[in-house]
C-alpha positions in Angstrom: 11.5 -46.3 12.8 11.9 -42.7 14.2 8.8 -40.9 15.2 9.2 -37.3 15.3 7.6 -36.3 18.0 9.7 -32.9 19.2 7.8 -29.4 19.9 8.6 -26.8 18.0 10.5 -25.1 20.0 12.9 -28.0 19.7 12.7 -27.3 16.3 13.9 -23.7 16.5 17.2 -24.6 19.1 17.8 -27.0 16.3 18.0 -24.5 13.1 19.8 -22.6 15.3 22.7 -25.0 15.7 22.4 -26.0 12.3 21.5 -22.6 10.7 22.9 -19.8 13.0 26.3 -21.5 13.9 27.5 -24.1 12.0 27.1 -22.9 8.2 30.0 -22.7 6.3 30.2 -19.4 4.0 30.8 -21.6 1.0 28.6 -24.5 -0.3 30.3 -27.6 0.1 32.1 -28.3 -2.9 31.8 -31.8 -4.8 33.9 -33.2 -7.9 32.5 -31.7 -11.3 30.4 -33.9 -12.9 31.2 -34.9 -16.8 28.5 -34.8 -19.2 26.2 -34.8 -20.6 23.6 -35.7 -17.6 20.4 -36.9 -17.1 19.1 -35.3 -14.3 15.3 -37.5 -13.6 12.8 -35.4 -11.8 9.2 -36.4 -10.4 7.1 -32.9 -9.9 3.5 -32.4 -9.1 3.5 -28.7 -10.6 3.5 -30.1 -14.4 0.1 -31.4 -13.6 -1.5 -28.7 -12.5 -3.3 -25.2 -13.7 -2.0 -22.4 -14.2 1.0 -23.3 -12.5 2.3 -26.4 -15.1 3.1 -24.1 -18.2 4.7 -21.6 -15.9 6.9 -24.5 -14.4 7.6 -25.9 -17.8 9.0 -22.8 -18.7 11.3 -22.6 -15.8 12.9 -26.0 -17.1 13.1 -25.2 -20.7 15.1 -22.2 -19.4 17.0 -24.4 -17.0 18.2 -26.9 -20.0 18.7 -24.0 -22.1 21.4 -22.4 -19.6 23.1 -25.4 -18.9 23.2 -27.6 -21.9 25.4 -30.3 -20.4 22.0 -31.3 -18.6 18.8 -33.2 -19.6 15.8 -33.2 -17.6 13.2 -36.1 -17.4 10.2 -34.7 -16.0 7.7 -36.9 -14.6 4.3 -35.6 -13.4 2.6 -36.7 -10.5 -1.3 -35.5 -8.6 -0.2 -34.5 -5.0 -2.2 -36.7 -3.5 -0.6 -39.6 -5.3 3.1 -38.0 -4.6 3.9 -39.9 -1.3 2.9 -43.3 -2.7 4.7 -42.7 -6.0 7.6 -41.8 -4.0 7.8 -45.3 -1.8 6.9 -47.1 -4.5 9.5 -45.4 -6.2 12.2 -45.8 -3.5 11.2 -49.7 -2.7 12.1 -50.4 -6.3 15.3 -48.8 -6.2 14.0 -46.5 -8.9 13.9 -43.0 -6.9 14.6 -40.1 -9.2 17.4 -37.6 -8.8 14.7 -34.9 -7.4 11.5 -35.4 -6.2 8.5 -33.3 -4.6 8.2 -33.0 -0.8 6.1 -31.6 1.5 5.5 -30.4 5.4 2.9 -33.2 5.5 5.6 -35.8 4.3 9.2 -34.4 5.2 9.2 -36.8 8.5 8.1 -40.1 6.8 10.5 -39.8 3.8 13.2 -38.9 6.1 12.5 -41.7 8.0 12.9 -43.8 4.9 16.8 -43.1 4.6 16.0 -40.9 1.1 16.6 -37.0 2.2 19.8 -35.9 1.1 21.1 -33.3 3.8 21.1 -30.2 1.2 23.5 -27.8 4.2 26.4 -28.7 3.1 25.8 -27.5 -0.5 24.3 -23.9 1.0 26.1 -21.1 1.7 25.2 -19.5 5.3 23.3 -16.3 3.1 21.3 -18.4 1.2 20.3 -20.4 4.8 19.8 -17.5 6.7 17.3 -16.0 3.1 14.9 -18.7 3.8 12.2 -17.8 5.8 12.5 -18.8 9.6 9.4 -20.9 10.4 9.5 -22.6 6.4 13.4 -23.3 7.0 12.3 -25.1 10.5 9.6 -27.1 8.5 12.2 -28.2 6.0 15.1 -29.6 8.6 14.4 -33.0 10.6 17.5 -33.3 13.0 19.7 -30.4 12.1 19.6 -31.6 8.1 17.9 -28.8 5.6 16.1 -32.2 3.6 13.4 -30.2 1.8 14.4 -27.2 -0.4 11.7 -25.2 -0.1 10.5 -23.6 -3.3 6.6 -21.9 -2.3 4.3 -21.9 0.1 0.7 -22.0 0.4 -0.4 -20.6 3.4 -4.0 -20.2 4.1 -6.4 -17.3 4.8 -9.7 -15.9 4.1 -10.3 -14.7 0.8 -13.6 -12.3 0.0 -15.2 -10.6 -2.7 -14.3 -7.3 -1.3 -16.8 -5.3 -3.5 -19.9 -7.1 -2.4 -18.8 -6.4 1.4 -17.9 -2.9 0.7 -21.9 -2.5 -0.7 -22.7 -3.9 2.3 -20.6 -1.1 4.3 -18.8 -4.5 6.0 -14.7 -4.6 7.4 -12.9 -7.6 6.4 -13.6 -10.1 9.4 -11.1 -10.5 11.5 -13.4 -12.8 14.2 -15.2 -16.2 13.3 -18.1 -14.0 14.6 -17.8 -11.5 12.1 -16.9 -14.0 9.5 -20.7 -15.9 10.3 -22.3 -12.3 10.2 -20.5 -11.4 6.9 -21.8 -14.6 5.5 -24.7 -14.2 6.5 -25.3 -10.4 4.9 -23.8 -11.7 1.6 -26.3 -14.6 1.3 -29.0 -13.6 -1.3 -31.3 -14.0 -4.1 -30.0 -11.3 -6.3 -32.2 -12.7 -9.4 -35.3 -11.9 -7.2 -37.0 -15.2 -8.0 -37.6 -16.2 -4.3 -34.3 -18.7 -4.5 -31.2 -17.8 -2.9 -28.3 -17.8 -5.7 -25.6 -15.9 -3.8 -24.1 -17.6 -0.5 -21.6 -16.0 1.5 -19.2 -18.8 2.3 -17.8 -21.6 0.9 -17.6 -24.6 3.1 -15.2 -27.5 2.2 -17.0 -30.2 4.1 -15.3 -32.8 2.7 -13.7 -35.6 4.8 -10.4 -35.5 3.3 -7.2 -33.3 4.2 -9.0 -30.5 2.0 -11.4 -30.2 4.5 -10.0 -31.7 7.5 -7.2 -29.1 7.6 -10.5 -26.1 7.1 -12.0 -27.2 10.0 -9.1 -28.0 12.2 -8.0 -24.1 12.1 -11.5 -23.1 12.8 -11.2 -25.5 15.8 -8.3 -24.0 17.4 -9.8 -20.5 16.8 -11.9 -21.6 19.8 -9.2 -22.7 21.7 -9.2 -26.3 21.1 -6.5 -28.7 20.0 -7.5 -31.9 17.9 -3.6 -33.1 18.7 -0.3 -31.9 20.6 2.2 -33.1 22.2 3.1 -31.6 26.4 4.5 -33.3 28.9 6.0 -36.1 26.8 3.2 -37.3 25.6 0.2 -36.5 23.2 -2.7 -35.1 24.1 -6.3 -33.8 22.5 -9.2 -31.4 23.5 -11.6 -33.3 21.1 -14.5 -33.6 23.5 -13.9 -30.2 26.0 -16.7 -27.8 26.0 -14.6 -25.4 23.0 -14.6 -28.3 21.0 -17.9 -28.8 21.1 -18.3 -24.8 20.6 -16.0 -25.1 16.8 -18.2 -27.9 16.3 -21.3 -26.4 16.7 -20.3 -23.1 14.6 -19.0 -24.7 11.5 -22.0 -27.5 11.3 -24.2 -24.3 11.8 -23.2 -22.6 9.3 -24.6 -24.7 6.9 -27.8 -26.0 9.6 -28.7 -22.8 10.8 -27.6 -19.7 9.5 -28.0 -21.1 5.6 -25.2 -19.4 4.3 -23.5 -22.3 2.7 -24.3 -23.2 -0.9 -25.7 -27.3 -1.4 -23.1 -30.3 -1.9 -20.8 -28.9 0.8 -20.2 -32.5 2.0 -18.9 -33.0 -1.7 -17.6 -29.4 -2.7 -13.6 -29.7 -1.9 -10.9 -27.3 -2.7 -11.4 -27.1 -6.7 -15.2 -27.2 -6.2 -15.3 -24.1 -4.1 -12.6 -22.1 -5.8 -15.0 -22.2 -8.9 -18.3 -21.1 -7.2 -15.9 -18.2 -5.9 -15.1 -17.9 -9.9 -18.7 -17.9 -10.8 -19.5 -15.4 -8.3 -21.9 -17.7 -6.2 -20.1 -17.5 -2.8 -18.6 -14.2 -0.7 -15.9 -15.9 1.4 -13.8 -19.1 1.4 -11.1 -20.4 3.7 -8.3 -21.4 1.1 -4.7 -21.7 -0.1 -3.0 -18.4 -1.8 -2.6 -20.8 -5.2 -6.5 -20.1 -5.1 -5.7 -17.0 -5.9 -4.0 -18.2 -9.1 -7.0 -20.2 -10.1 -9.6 -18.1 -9.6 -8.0 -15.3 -11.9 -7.5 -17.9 -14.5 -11.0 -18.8 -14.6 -12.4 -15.0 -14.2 -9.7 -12.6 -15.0 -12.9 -9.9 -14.5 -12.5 -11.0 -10.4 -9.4 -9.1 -10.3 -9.7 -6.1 -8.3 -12.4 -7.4 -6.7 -10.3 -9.5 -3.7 -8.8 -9.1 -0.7 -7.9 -11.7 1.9 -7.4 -11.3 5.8 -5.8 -13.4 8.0 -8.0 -16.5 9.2 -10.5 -14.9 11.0 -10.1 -15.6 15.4 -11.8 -17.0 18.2 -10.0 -17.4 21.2 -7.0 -17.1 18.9 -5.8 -17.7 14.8 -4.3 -20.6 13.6 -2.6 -21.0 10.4 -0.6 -24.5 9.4 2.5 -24.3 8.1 2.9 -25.3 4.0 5.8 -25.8 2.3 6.5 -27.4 -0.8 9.5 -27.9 -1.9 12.4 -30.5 -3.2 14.7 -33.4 -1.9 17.5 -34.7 -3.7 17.7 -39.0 -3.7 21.2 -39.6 -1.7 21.5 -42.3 -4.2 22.0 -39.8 -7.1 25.1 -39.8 -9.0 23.8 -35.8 -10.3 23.7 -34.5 -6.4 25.6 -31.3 -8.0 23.5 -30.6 -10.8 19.9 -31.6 -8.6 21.3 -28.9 -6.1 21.8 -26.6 -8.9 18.3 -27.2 -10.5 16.3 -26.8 -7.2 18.3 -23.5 -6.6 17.7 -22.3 -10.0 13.9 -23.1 -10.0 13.6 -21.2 -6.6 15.6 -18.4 -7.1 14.1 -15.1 -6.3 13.8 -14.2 -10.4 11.7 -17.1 -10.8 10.1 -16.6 -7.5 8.6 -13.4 -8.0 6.7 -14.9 -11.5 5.8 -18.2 -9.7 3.6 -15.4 -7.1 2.6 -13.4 -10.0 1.3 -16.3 -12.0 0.1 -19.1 -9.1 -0.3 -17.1 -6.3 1.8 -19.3 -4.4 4.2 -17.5 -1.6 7.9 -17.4 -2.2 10.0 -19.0 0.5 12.6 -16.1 1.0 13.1 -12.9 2.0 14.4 -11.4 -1.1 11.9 -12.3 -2.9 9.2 -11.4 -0.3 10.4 -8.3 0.1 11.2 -7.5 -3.8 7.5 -8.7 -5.0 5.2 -5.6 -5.9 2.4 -8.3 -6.2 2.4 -9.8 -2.7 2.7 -5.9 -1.4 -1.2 -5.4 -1.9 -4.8 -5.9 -0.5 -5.4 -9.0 -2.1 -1.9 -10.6 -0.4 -2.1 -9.2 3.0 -4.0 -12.2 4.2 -1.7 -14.7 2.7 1.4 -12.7 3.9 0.2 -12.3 7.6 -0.9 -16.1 7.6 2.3 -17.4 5.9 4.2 -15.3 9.0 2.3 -16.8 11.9 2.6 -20.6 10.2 2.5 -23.2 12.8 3.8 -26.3 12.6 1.2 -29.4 12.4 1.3 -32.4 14.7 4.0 -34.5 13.1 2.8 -37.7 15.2 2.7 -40.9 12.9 -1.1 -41.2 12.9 -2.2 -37.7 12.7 -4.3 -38.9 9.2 -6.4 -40.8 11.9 -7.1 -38.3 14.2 -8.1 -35.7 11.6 -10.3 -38.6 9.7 -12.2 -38.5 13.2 -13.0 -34.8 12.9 -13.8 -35.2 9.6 -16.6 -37.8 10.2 -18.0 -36.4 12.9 -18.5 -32.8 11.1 -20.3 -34.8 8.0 -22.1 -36.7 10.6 -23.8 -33.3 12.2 -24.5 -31.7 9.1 -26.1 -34.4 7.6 -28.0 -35.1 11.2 -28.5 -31.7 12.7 -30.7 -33.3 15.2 -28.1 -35.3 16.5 -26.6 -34.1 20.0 -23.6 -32.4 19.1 -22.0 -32.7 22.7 -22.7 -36.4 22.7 -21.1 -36.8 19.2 -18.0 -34.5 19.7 -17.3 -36.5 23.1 -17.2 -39.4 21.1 -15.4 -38.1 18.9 -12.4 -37.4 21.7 -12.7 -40.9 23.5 -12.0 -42.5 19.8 -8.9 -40.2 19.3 -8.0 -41.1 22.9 -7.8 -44.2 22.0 -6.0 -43.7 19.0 -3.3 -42.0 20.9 -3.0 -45.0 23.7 -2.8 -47.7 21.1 0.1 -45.7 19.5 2.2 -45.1 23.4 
């Protein structure tokens, strides 16, 4: 099997070969399809709120202008999508369309089940996908992931509680802890605090893995990349330690971290932030979505700000998008649906509704919504969006960091230096039996 181990500046000679000069002006045109068709889809929006009805919508009004085609829409929990899809594909039973993602793109394309979508784009509509989400969609000079939104990360805050407190946005991991730390309170005056100014998803899954790995490389350090033709890690270096330290302090020392944090994932957090019990929380723009849906009153009230820095600011790259099964017998009418359901109409009210960032420029530029205080976070993050390690076992490494942060909040008298350096020799390891 191919292991896509190339930097991404690879990446970037490759979308320009693919991209810059070798699109043809015209989509590549394929033999009109009788019908009526079935056209089978597998989709993790329809199980999801707010952004199912929305999506529904889109394909009610998809069927409605093309009447020659059917959709079958199957619903799927993201974090059941990539075993739904192997299962899928091992039975011979892949769909027309299914749901991809950054964090999948490499392993489905090594499968053989990517349809290269180029040939069926015109160079205009190429070059209107964003540049660093059109690089995460394209494995060897093949656009195999359509993108339709992205999710980038930042800091969101309740920007009326830091404005009473006469408080900037942070833009430092310093700031961040001293913002968090003005916003913890017991506003009920009953001698308990009630009010705490982050929200920490401790969790030791992807939720929180993915948190704490973009705090760790605002101090510089690097839980996995690849130099010299080979990977490499910083877990164990002194900055490691540092990130370490910080986020397990957070909740050890400075107290500004509400209880359950080593439970309290993504959904957990985004409805204290709802219920007005925490300031600040590292998380997705879709939060945005959810948060107004469970307190419309919030609105108004938040801003976001890139993550805050260390030594520097790192945001992962997310993309979610489509690939169309090269099995199909509908490629011209999948093509046509992911299009449709990504256009920059549909865009625009995917933002409006989810919160979730459009993929092109058009409809960047065109949305009113994204052009405010409570976007410029999101927008600045989804601009500087890095790629992630793609190496095979990057689950591994990140399940590391995750036990390892549980393990020194729920021991703070452990020796975080020991632990950390531990940490990096079992990583090591996990590279070297992977060479």
């Amino acid at each position: 099997m191919k292991k896509f181990t190339m930097l991404v500046s690879l990446f970037c000679v490759c979308a320009f070969l693919a991209f810059g000069a070798g699109s043809k002006e015209t989509p590549q045109q394929v033999v009109k399809e009788a019908g009526p068709i079935t056209l089978t889809i597998l989709t993790t929006a329809t199980t999801q709120n707010p952004e199912g009805p929305l999506a529904q919508e889109f394909f009610d009004e998809f069927m409605r202008l093309n009447p020659e085609i059917k959709l079958e829409v199957t619903g799927v929990p993201m974090n059941q999508a990539l075993t739904k899809i192997t299962t899928l594909a091992a039975a011979g039973s892949l769909p027309d369309v299914f749901v991809n993602t950054e964090n999948i793109i490499g392993q489905l394309y090594d499968m053989g089940i990517c349809e290269d979508l180029t040939p069926y784009m015109t160079k205009a509509e190429l070059e209107n996908i964003t540049e660093s989400v059109r690089i995460g969609s394209t494995m060897e000079n093949k656009l195999v992931l359509y993108p339709w939104y992205s999710g980038p990360n930042a800091l969101i805050f309740r920007k009326d509680w830091l404005e009473e407190k006469g408080i900037s946005a942070p833009k430092t991991l310093e700031e961040m802890r001293l913002a968090a730390k003005a916003l913890t309170a017991d506003t009920n005056k009953d001698s308990l605090v009630d009010r705490w100014g982050f929200g920490m998803i401790g969790t030791n899954d992807d939720s929180g893995q993915t948190r704490f790995v973009m705090i760790l490389r605002g101090f510089g350090a690097k839980e996995l990349y690849f130099q010299d033709g080979t990977w490499k890690t910083d877990i164990g270096s002194p900055a490691s330690v540092e990130a370490f330290k910080y986020f397990t302090n957070l909740k050890n020392v400075d107290n500004v971290v509400p209880a359950g944090a080593l439970e309290n994932s993504f959904n957990e957090n985004v409805n204290l932030l709802a219920a007005e019990q925490i300031g600040m929380l590292i998380a997705g723009s879709n939060s945005v979505g959810k948060i107004f849906s469970a307190n419309p009153g919030l609105k108004g009230k938040i801003g976001s700000v890139i993550v805050p820095s260390g030594v520097t600011s790192y945001t992962p790259s997310s993309i979610l998008g489509w690939s169309v099964n090269p099995s199909s017998k509908h490629k011209e009418a999948a093509v046509k649906f992911v299009k449709f359901v990504s256009s920059k109409k549909n865009a625009i009210k995917w933002v409006e509704v989810t919160g979730r960032i459009p993929c092109t420029n058009d409809a960047i530029s065109d949305s009113e919504y994204l052009n405010t205080p409570l976007f410029e976070g999101f927008v600045a993050g989804f601009k500087a969006m890095e790629q992630a390690p793609n190496a095979p076992y990057y689950a591994e490494v990140k399940n590391v960091l995750g036990r390892t942060y549980q393990k020194l909040i729920l021991n703070p008298a452990l020796d975080a230096t020991k632990e950390v350096q531990a940490a990096g020799r079992e990583i090591q390891k996990i590279i070297d039996n992977n060479k």
